[in-house]
C-alpha positions in Angstrom: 0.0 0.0 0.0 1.1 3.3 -1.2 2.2 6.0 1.9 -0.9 8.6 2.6 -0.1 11.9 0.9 0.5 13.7 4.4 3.2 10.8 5.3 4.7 10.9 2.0 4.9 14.5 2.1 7.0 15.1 5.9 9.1 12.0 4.6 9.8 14.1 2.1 10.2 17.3 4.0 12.0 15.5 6.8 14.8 14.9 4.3 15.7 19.0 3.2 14.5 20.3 6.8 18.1 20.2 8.6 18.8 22.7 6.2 16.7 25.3 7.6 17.0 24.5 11.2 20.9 24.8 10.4 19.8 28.3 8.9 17.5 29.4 11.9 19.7 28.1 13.9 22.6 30.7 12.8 20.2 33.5 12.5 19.2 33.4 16.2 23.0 32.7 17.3 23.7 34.9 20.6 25.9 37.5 19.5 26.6 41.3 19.3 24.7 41.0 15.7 21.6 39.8 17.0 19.3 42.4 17.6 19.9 43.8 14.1 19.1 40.2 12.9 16.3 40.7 14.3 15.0 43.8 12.9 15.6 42.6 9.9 13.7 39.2 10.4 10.5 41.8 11.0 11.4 43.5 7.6 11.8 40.0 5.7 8.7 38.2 7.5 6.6 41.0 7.4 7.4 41.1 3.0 6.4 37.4 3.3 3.2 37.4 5.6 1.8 40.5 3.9 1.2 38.1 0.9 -0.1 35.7 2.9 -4.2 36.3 2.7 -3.7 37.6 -0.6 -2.3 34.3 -1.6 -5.4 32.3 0.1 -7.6 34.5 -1.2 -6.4 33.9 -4.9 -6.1 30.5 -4.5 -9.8 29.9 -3.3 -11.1 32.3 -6.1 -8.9 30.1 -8.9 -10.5 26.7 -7.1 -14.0 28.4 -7.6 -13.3 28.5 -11.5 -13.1 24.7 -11.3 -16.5 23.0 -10.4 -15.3 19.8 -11.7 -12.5 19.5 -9.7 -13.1 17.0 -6.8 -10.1 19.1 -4.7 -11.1 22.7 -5.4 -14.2 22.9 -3.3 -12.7 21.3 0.1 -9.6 23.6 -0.5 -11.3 26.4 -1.5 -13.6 26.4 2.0 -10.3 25.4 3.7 -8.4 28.6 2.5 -11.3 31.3 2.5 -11.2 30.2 6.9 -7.6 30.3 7.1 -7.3 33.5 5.3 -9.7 34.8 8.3 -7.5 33.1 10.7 -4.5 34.9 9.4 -5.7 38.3 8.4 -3.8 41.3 10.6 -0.6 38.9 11.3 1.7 41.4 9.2 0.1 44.6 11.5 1.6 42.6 14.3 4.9 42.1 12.6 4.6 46.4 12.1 3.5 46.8 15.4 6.6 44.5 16.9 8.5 46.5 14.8 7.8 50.0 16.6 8.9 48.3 19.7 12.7 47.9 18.2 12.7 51.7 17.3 12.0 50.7 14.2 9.3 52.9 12.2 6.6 50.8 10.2 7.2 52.3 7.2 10.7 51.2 7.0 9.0 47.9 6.5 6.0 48.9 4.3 8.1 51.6 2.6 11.2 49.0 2.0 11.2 47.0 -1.7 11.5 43.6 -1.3 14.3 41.9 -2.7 14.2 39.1 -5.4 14.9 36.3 -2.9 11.7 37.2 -1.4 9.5 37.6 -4.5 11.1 34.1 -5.0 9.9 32.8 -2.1 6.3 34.0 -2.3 6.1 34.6 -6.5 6.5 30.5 -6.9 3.1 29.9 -5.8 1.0 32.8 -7.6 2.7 31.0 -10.5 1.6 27.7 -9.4 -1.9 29.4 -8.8 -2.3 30.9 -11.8 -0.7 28.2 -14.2 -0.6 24.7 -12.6 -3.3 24.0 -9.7 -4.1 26.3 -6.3 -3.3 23.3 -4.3 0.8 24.0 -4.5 -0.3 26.5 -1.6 -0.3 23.8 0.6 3.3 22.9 0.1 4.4 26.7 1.3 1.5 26.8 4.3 3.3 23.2 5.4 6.3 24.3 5.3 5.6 27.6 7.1 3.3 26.6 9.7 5.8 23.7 10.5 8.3 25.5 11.6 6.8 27.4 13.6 9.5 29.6 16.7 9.6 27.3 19.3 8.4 27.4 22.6 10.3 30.1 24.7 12.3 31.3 21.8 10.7 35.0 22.4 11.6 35.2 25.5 15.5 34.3 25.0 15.3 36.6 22.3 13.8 39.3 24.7 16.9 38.5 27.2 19.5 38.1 24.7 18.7 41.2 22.7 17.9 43.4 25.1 14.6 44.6 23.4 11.2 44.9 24.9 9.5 42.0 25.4 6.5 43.9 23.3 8.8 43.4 20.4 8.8 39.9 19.7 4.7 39.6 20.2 4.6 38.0 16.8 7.3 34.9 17.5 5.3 34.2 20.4 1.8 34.3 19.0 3.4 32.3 16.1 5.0 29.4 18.7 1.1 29.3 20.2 -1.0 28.7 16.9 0.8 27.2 14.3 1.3 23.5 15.8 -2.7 23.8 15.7 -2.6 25.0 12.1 -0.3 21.7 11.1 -3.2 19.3 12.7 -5.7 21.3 10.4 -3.6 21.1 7.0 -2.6 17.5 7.7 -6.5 16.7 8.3 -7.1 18.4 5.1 -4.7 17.4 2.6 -5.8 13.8 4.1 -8.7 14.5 3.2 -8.3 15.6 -0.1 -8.6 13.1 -3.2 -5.2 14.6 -4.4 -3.8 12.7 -7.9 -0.8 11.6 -8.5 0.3 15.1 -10.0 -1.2 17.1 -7.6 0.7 14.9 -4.8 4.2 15.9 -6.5 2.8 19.8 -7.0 2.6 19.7 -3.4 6.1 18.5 -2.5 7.5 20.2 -5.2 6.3 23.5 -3.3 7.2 22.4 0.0 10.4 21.7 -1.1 11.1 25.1 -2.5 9.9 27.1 0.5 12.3 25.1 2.9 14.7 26.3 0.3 14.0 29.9 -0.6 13.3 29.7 3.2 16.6 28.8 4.4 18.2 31.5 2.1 16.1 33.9 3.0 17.3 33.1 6.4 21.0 33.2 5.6 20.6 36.6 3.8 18.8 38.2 7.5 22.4 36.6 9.2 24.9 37.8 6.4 23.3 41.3 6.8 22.9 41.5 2.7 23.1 45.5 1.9 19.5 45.7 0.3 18.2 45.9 3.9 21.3 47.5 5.6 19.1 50.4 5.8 16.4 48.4 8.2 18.7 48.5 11.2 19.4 51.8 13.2 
C-alpha cells in the first residue's frame, strides 16, 4: 500500500529540513549582531506574511473556476477560513517592529528583494498556471516551523529589546502547531492525484529552500536591507 499523501509529504520534508533548522539556527545565534538580525527578520517576515491572505484568497477564487475538480471545493472552504485566521498577522509584525525603534514604514516603505518575490512569487505561479493546491506545500512548510516554545523570551533576554517586540514569535509558537493538525487533516482528506501529490512536494520543497536563504541573507546582513537597522 502506497504512503498517505500527508506521510509521503514530511518524509519528504524530513529529508531537506536540517537545512533550515541549520539556517534558523545561525540567524538566532547569541551575539553582538543579533538584535539587528532581528530587525531585519521583522522587515523580511513581514514582506512574506503581507502576501499571505492575498495568496489564500487567490487561490480559493482560482479553485472556484473549477466545479469539476473533486479538490477545489474542500480547498477552496479550507483557505477562505484560514485566510480569516491569518488576516492582521503582518500589522503585528509592524506593530513589533515599533517596539525595536524601528518605524513601520521602514518595512512597508522598503522593496523587497528578489529572494523574497522568489519565495512567495513560486506559488502565484503555481496558482495561476498549474493548480491552487501548491499553496499547501508553502502553508506546510511555514506553519511547521513554527519559533519554538520560549524562543521570544531568549530573544527578549539576549537582545535586550522589549518583550513587546517579539509579540509576533510568540503568538506564532502558540498557533501554528494547531494550524499543522488542520492542513494535515485536510490534505488527508483531499482526493489529491498523483500530480497534484508531486505539485505539493514540489512546493514544499522550494519554501524550505527559498526559506533557508532567505534566512541566511537576515544573518549575512545582505546591503538591500542595511538600511532596516538603526
Amino acid at each position: 500500500m502506497s504512503p498517505s499523501a500527508v506521510a509521503s509529504l514530511r518524509l519528504e520534508l524530513s529529508l531537506v529540513r536540517p537545512v533550515l533548522w541549520a539556517a534558523t539556527a545561525r540567524m538566532w545565534r547569541a551575539d553582538s549582531g543579533l538584535p539587528g538580525r532581528y530587525r531585519r527578520y521583522l522587515c523580511a517576515m513581514h514582506q512574506v506574511i503581507r502576501a499571505s491572505v492575498p495568496l489564500m484568497e487567490r487561490a480559493a477564487t482560482r479553485c472556484e473556476a473549477l466545479p469539476r475538480d473533486p479538490v477545489a471545493r474542500p480547498l477552496a472552504r479550507y483557505l477562505r477560513a484560514h485566510a480569516e485566521e491569518e488576516r492582521g498577522h503582518d500589522d503585528w509584525l509592524l506593530t513589533d517592529a515599533e517596539a525595536t525603534g524601528t518605524p513601520p514604514e521602514k518595512l512597508t516603505g522598503t522593496v523587497p528583494p528578489a529572494h523574497v518575490a522568489a519565495l512567495v512569487g513560486a506559488q502565484y505561479y503555481w496558482i495561476e498556471h498549474s493548480h491552487p493546491v501548491a499553496l499547501l506545500g508553502y502553508i506546510a512548510v511555514l506553519e511547521g516551523n513554527a519559533p519554538a516554545p520560549g524562543l521570544a523570551g531568549r530573544l527578549a533576554r539576549e537582545t535586550g529589546l522589549p518583550p513587546a517586540a517579539f509579540e509576533t514569535v510568540r503568538l506564532h509558537a502558540d498557533l501554528d502547531d494547531g494550524h499543522s493538525a488542520d492542513l494535515d487533516r485536510l490534505i488527508e482528506r483531499l482526493p489529491l492525484d498523483a500530480a497534484q501529490r508531486s505539485l505539493v512536494a514540489v512546493s514544499a520543497l522550494h519554501t524550505v529552500a527559498s526559506l533557508a536563504e532567505l534566512f541566511d541573507r537576515i544573518t549575512a546582513a545582505p546591503t538591500e536591507w542595511e538600511s532596516t537597522d538603526d
